[in-house]
Every structure is written in C-alpha cells, then in structure tokens.
C-alpha positions as CSV (number, residue, x, y, z in Angstrom):
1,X,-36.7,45.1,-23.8
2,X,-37.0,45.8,-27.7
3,X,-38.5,49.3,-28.6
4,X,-41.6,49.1,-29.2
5,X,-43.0,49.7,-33.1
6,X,-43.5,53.4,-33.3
7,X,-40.5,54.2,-31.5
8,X,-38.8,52.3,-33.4
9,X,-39.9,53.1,-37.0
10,X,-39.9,56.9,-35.2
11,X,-36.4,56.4,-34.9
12,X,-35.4,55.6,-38.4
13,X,-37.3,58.5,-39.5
14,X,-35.1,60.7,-37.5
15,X,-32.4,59.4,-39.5
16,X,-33.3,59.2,-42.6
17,X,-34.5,63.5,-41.9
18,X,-30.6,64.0,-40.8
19,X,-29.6,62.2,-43.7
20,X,-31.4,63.9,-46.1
21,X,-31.0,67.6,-44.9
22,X,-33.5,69.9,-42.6
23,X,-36.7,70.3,-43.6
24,X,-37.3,66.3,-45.4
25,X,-40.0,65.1,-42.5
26,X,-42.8,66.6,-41.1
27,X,-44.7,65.7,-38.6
28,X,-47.8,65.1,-40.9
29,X,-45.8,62.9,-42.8
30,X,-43.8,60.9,-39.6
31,X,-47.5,60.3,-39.0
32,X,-48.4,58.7,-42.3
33,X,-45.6,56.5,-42.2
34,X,-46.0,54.7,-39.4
35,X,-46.4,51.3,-40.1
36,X,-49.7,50.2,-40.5
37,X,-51.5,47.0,-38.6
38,X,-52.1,44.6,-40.5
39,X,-56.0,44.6,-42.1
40,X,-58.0,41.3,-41.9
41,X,-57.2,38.6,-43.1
42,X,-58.0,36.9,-46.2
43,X,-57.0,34.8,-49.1
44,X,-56.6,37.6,-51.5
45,X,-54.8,39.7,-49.2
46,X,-52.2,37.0,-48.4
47,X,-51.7,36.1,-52.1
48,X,-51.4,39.6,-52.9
49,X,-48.3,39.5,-50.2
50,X,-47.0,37.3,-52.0
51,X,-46.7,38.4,-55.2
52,X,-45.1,41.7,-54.5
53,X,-42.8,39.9,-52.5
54,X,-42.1,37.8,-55.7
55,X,-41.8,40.8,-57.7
56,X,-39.2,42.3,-55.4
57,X,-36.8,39.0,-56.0
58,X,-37.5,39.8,-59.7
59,X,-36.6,43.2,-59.6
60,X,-33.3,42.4,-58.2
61,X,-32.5,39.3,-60.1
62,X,-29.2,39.7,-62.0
63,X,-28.7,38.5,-65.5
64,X,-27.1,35.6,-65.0
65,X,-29.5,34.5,-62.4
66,X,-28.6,35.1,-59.0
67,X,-30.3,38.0,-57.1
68,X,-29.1,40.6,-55.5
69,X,-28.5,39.4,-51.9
70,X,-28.5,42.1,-49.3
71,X,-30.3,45.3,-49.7
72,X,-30.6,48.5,-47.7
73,X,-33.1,50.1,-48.0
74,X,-32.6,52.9,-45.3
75,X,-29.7,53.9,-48.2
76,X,-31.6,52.4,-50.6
77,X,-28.2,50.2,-52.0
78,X,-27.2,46.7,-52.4
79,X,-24.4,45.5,-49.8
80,X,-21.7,43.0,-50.8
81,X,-21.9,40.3,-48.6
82,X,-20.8,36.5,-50.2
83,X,-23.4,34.8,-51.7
84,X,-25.0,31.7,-50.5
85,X,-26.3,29.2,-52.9
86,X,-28.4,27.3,-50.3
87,X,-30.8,30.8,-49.8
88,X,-30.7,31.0,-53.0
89,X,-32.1,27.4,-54.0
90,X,-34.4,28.1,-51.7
91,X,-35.7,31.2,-52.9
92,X,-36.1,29.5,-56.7
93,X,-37.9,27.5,-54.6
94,X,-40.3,29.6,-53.2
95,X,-40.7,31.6,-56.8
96,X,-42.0,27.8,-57.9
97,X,-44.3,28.1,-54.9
98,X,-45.5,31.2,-56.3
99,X,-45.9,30.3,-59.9
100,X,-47.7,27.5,-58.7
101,X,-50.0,29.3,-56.5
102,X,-50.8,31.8,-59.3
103,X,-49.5,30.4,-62.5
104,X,-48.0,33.7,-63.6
105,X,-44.9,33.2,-66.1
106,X,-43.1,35.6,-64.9
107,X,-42.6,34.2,-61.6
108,X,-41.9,30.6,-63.8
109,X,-39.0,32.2,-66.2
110,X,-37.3,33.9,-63.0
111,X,-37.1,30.5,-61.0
112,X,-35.9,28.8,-64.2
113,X,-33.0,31.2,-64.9
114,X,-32.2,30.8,-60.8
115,X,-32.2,27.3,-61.2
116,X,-29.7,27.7,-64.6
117,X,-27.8,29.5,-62.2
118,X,-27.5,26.8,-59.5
119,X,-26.4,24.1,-61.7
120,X,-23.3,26.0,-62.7
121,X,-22.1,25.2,-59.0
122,X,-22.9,21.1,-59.5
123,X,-20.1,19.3,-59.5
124,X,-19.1,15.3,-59.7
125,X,-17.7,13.7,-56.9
126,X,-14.6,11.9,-58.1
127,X,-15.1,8.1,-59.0
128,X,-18.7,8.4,-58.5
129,X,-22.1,9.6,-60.2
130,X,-23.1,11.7,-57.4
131,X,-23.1,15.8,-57.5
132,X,-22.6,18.4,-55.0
133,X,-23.3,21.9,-54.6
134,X,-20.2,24.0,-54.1
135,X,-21.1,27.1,-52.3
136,X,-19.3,30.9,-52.7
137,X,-17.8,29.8,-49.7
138,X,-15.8,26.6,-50.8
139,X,-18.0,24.2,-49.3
140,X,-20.1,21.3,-50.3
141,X,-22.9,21.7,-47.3
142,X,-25.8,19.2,-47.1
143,X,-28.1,22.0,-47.3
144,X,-27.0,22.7,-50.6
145,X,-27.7,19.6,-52.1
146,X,-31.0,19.3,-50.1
147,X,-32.6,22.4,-51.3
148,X,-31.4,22.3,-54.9
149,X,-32.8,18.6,-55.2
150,X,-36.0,20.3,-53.4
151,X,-36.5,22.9,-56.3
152,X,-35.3,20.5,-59.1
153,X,-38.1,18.0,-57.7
154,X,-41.1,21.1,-58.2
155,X,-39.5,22.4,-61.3
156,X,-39.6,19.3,-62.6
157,X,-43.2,18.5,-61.5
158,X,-44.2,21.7,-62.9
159,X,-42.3,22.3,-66.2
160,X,-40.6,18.7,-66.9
161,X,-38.3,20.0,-70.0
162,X,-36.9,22.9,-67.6
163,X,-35.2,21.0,-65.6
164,X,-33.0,17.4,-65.1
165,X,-33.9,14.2,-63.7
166,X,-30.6,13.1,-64.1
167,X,-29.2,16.0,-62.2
168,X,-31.9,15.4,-59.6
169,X,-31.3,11.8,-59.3
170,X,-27.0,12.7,-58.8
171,X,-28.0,15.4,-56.3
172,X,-30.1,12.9,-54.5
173,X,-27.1,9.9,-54.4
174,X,-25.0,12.3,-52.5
175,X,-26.9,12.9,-49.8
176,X,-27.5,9.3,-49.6
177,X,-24.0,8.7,-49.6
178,X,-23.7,11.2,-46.8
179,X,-26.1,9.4,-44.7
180,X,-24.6,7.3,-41.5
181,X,-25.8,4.1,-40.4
182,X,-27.5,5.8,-37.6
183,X,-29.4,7.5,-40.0
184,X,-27.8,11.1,-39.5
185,X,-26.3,12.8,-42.0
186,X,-22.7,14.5,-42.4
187,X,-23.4,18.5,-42.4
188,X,-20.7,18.4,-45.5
189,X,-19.4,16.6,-48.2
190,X,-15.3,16.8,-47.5
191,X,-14.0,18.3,-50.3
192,X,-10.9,17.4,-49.2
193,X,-9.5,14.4,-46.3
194,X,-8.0,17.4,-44.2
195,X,-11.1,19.5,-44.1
196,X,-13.2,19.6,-41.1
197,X,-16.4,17.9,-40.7
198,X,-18.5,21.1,-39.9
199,X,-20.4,22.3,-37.2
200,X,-24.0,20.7,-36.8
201,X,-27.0,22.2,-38.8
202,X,-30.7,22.1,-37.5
203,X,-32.2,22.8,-41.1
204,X,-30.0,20.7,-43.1
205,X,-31.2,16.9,-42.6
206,X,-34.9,18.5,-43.0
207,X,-34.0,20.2,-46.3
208,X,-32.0,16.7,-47.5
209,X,-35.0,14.9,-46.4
210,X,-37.9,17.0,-47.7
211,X,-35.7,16.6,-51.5
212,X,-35.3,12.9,-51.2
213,X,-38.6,12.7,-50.3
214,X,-40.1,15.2,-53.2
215,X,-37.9,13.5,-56.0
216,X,-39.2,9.8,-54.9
217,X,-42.7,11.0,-55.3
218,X,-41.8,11.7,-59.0
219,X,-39.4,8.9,-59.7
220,X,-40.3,6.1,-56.9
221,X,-37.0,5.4,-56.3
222,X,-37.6,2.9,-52.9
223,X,-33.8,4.1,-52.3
224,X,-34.5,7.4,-51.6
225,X,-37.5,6.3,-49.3
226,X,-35.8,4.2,-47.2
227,X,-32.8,6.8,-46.5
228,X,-35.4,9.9,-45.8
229,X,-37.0,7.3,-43.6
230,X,-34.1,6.3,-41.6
231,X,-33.4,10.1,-41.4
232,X,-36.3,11.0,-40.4
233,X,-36.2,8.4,-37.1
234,X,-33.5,9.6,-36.3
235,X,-34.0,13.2,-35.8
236,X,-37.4,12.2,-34.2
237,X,-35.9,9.6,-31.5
238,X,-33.3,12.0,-31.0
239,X,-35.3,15.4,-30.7
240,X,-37.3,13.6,-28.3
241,X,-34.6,13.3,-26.1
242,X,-33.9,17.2,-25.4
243,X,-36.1,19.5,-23.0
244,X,-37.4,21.5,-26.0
245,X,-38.4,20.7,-29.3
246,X,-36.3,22.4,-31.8
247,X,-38.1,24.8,-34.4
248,X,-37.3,22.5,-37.0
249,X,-39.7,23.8,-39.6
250,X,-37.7,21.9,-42.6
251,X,-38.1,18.7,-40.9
252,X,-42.2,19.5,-40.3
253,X,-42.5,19.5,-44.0
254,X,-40.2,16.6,-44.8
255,X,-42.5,14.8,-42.4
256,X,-45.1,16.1,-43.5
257,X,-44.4,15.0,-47.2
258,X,-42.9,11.2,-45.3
259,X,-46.9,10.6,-43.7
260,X,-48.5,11.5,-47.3
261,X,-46.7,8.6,-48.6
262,X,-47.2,5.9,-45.8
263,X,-49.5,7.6,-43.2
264,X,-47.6,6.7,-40.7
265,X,-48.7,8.1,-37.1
266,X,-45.0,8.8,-35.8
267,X,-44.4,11.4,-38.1
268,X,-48.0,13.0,-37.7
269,X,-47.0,13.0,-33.8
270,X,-44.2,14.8,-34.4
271,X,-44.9,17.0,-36.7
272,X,-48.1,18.2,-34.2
273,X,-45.6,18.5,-31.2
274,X,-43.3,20.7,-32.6
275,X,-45.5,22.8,-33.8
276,X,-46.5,22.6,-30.1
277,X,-43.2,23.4,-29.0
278,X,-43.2,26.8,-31.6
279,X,-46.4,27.7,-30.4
280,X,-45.5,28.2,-27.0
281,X,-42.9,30.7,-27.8
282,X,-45.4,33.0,-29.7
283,X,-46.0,36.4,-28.3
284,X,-49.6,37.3,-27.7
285,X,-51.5,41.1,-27.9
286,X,-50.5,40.9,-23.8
287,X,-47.0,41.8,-25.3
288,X,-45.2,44.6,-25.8
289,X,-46.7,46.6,-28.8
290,X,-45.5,45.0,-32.4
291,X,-44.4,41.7,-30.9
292,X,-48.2,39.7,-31.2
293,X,-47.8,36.8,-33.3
294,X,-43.9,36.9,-33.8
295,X,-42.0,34.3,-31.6
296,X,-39.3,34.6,-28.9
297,X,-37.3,34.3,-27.4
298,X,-36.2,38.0,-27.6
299,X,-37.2,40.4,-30.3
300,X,-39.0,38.8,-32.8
301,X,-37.7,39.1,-36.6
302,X,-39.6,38.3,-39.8
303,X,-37.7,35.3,-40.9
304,X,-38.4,32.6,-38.0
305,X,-41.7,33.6,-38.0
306,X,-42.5,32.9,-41.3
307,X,-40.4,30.0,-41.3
308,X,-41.8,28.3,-38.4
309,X,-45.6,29.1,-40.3
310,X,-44.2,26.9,-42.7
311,X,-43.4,24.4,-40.9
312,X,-46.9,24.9,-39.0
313,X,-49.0,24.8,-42.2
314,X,-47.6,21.2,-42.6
315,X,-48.9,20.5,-38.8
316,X,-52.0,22.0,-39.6
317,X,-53.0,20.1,-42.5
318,X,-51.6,16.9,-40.7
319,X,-53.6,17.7,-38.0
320,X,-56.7,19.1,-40.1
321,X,-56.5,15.3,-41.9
322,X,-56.0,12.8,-38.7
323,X,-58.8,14.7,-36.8
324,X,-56.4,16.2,-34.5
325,X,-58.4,18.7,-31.9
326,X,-55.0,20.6,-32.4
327,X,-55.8,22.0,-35.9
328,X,-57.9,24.8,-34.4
329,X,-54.8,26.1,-31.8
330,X,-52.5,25.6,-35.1
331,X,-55.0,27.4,-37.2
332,X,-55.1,30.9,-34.6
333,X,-51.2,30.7,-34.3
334,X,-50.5,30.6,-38.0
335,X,-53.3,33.8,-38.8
336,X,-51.6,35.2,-35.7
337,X,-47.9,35.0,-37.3
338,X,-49.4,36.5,-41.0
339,X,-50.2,39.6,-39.8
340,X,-46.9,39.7,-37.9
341,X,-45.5,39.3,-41.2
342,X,-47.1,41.6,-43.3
343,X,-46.3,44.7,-41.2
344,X,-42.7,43.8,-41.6
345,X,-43.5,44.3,-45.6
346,X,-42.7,47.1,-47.0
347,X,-45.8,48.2,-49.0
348,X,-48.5,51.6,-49.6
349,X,-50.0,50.7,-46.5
350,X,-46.6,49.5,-44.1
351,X,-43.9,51.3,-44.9
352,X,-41.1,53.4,-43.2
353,X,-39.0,56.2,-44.7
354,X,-37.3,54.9,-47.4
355,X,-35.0,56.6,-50.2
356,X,-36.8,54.2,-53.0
357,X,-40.0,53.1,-52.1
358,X,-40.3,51.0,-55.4
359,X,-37.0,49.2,-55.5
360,X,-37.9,48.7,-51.8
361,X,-41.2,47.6,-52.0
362,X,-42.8,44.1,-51.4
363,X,-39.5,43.1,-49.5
364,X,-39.5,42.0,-46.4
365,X,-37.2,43.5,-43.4
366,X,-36.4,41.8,-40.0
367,X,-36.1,44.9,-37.7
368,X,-38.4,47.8,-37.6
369,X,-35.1,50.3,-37.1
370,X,-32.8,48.4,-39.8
371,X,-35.0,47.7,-43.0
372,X,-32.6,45.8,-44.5
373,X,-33.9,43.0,-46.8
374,X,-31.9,39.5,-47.8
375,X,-33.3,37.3,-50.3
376,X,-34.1,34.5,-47.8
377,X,-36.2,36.9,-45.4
378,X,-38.5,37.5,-49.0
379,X,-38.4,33.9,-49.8
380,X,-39.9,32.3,-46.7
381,X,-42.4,35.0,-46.4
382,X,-43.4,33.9,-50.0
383,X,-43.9,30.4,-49.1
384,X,-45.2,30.7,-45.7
385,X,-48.2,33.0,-46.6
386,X,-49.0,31.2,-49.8
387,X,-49.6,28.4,-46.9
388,X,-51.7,29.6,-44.8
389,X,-54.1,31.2,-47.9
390,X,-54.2,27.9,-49.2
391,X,-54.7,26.1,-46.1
392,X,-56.9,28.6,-44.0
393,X,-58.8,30.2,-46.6
C-alpha cells in the first residue's frame, strides 16, 4: 500500500532537514508545509493552474528552444536524461493551449521558439515529399510526426505566418504513408531496412490521428480524412475486442475532433465508453488518504490523471452535445481528477520542502516523496485543466 500524503511529504522533509544540517525544520514549519487540499473549484482557480504551470516551462526553456527536461527539485537541479522530441511537441502544444485560453504573448513567443526548435529535427524521406521527426534517440517514431503535425495544425490556426503549411502537409504524408491497409499504423518510420519495427504504442495512432484530423480542418485535404478515418476503425473494432478499454486519452480527442466533422455516432460511443473504462479505475474519498480522484491501478501519479481528464473533457463534451445521461458521471470524475492534480503542484498553498521554491514552482511532480518534475508531467496538467475550466465552468 502507498504511504499515505502526510507521511509521505513528512518523509521528504526529514530529508531535506539531514541534507541541509540540524536545526533547518521545525515542527512549526513541517506543519505549514504539508500539502494543502485542494480549495473549491472554479474557473479562475483552474486557469490560474495553468498559467504558473506555463510559466514554469518558460522559466526552464533554453535558448535555442528546448526546455529543460528533468528537474529535481528535492536538489533543486536539472538531471541529464536524453531528450525526447515527442514530449516536447507536445508541450509547444499545450503552451498553444495556454495562449489560446488566455491570449498572453508570452506563452505565444515560447511555443513558437519550441516549434523553431522541432523543425530542426524534420527531415525528408528519400525519393519522397514526406518529413519525419528524428528523435535524440535515432528514431523516426509515429508519435513524433503525430504530435508535431498536432502543434503545427494550432500554430498555424492561431498565428498563420509562425508556422508552415507545407511542413504540416509533409509531416502529414508520412504518417499516411505509414498507414496499413488494415488501417493501423507502423510505430516507426525505418530509417534503415535492418532496423526493427518497434514495439507497439498505445498513444501514437491517437496522436497521428488527432494531427491528420486538426490539419484537414484547416486545409480539407479529403486524404487526410479518409486515413484518420480508417485509423480510427481500426483501433475502435480492435479495442473492442479486449476485456478492458485501454486509457487511450489521445485517441478520445482524435475522436472527438473525427465526430465534429461528420457526427458520426461510432466515434461518440467510443469515446463515452472509454471514458467509462477510466472512470472505473478512479479512486474515491473511501481511499486511502491522497489517492481521491487519481486512478489506479496502484499509486496514482499526476500524469495519467491529467492525461486521462483530457481525454474525458472530449467525452464530456461529446456526451454534453448528443444528450448522453453520462455527461453528469463524466462531469464529477473530471472535478474529481482537478483537485487530484493541483495538490501535486507545487505552489504557496501545496508545497513540500524545496531548496528553490521559485524555480520550483508551478511544476508539477508525480510522487509526493520524489518531487521531481518532467516537462510532459507540466504539459498535460496544462491542457487538461484548461479543459475542464472551459468545459465545467
């Protein structure tokens, strides 16, 4: 069983005392750093969330673009891990969200310089027009390619000189090209005939589909319709087949942004049932303490939970449109994950011992005893509560 909250943050306040000498907690101020519960609810508040999440990824943006990946903040230092371009197109992605939301320039001029960044990594495919992303990593993954085109798509919908359609339109023929005649997709362009094929991704074809989708709704390219389409059957007649929905919160949205175009009822079904299928893995105040409205199974982290919110904010506003009695059960979950979130943010009201509380702040950690932050655990919480303030309130 997980410790519990207060244990927990308890813990890593004992540790941060012997790290910093006798003497550097006292028990007045163990107590006024326990993480707070989260307050009520409400669209400010959420929005507010937001946008010091935001301004955490632009405190740690580098120069040339790229943020800072990995950062401690028990030790308060950034860890060298490799970077990965596929969090990091999606967190330009979710500073669009934000700009969006508030229409601050700030949050504007630090996606474009992270989208700069992510074309340096486009490259042709011989003999052909299409690009792919080539991650750190030495591989072209669908991902890549999926969630670039994604961010391209809203940059290009909300500043159209930032950004290139051409690029968008290249970025969009690869995945096409990677798409089977089942209508699944190859996790990776093969760089070269010898390299494997790649394990299978649950995100990727959602992430693919969601930018094919979000570039035809600028362009109206039938081609990119009719390959999302035949994507998203796929994944829907073969999810169906397995005991438990996946929580395939990148393929809610891509469905999501599929029934806006055609309103067809397949993709409204699914979309409500997997939601179903996350909802039933929620924890609930019955508990243990710090769990209620995170999801299992086991402890639950930050991340999922505001990625599956995302995913549920599509459901919700699927099922808030098609008169679904479901709306209401989505509705509780999603206020339910929120305030999950936002004690897992570390802020004046929520936060644990921390050497720099203002490089630290408005990041989010997954574990109460490790506040370690990584740019995609800031980036869904971004996009997921700018949902659910739009949405709910």
């Amino acid at each position: 069983m997980p410790l519990a909250r207060s244990t927990a943050f308890s813990l890593l306040l004992l540790s941060t005392a012997l790290a910093h000498g006798p003497g550097a907690l006292t028990s007045a101020s163990l107590k006024q750093r326990q993480p707070a519960r989260a307050a009520e609810l409400n669209r400010d508040r959420l929005i507010a969330a937001s946008r010091a999440g935001g301004d955490y990824l632009l405190r740690v943006q580098r120069g040339d673009g790229s943020f800072h990946y990995y950062y401690n903040a028990a030790d308060d230092r950034f860890e060298s891990q490799t970077y990965n371009i596929v969090r990091h197109a999606g967190t330009a992605l979710s500073l669009l969200d934000l700009y969006s939301a508030t229409r601050e320039n700030r949050y504007l001029e630090s996606a474009r310089r992270a989208v700069k960044l992510l074309e340096t990594r486009f490259r042709r495919v011989p003999g052909r027009r299409a690009l792919y992303v080539l991650d750190y990593d030495g591989k072209a993954k669908l991902g890549a390619n999926g969630l670039a085109l994604t961010a391209l798509a809203k940059l290009i919908e909300l500043d159209p000189k930032s950004s290139s359609r051409t690029n968008a339109r290249r970025l969009a023929d690869l995945i096409v090209m990677l798409q089977r005649r089942d209508g699944s997709f190859h996790t990776r362009y093969r760089l070269r005939a010898k390299d494997p094929p790649g394990p299978a991704s649950l995100y990727y074809p959602g992430e693919a589909i969601l930018g094919l989708v979000r570039l035809f709704r600028l362009n109206g390219d039938q081609r990119l319709l009719r390959t999302a389409r035949r994507g998203a059957d796929y994944l829907i007649a073969s999810q169906r087949q397995i005991q438990t929905l996946p929580p395939d919160a990148w393929l809610m949205q891509a469905l999501e942004a599929l029934y806006n175009v055609g309103k067809e009822k397949r993709y409204a079904d699914h979309v409500i049932a997997l939601a179903d299928a996350m909802i039933a893995d929620q924890y609930s105040d019955d508990d243990p303490e710090g769990n209620a409205g995170g999801f299992g199974p086991g402890p639950p982290r930050v991340t999922p939970a505001a990625s599956r919110a995302e995913g549920m904010v599509a459901a919700y506003r699927i099922a808030r449109a098609t008169g679904d009695a479901r709306a209401s059960k989505i509705a509780t979950a999603l206020k339910a994950s929120a305030k999950f979130q936002l004690t897992r943010q570390l802020s004046q009201e929520n936060r644990p011992a921390v050497p720099n509380p203002a490089r630290a702040a408005g990041g989010f950690y997954e574990q109460p005893y490790a506040p370690k932050i990584r740019i995609d655990f800031v980036q869904h919480n971004i996009s997921s509560l700018l949902g659910v303030a739009e949405t709910l309130y």
